[in-house]
N, C-alpha and C positions, 0 to 999 in steps of 0.2 A: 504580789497578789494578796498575800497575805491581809497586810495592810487596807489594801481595798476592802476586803471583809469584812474586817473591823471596824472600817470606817459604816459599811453598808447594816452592819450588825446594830450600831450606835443612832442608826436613821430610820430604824425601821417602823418603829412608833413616833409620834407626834409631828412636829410640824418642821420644816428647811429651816435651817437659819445662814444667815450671810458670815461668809470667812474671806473676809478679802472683798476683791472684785464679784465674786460671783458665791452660790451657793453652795454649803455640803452636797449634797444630791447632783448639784451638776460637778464636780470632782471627780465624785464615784465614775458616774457614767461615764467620764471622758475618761478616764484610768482601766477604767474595763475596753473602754474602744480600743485604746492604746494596748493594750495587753493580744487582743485579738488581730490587730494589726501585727504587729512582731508573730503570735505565734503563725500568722496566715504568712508572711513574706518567710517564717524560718522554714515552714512546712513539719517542724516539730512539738510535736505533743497534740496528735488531735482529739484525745479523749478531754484534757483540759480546754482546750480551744473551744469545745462543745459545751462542756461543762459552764464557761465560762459562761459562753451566748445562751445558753439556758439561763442563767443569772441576771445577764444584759436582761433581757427577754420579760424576765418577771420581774424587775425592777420599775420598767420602762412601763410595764401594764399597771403596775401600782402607782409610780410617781407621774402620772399624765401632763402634767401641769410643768415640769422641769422644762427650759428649754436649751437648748443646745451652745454648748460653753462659745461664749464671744471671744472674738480676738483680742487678742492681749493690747491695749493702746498705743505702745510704744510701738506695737510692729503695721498697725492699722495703714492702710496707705490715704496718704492725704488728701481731701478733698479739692477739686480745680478752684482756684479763686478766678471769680471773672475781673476784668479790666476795665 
């Protein structure tokens, strides 16, 4: 979680830039989902698990424009070819 922070700490002024496939911004966000996933399926830590989505929360109100990380290509299921 840490890490996410820092990452979100390093985004917080100016503008996305692309790392890879997809953007900083949309990393965070999926690393934060991911985080609240685990602590929701652990049912431990709910003051972090809040904390957290309070973060999600005002991330998501600032960065409006991010959209939600895509599948990874390799795992994409293939499209039907017709005959």
């Amino acid at each position: 979680m840490v890490d996410v922070c820092a990452l979100a700490y390093g985004q917080r002024t100016g503008k996305d830039r692309e790392r890879g496939l997809v953007t900083v911004r949309q990393r965070i966000l999926f690393r934060f989902d991911l985080i609240l996933a685990m602590l929701a399926r652990s049912g431990w830590y709910p003051a972090i698990a809040e904390a957290t989505q309070r973060m999600v929360d005002a991330l998501s109100a600032r960065w409006t424009d991010v959209p939600g990380m895509p599948v990874y290509p390799a795992f994409r299921t293939p499209h039907a070819t017709s005959s």
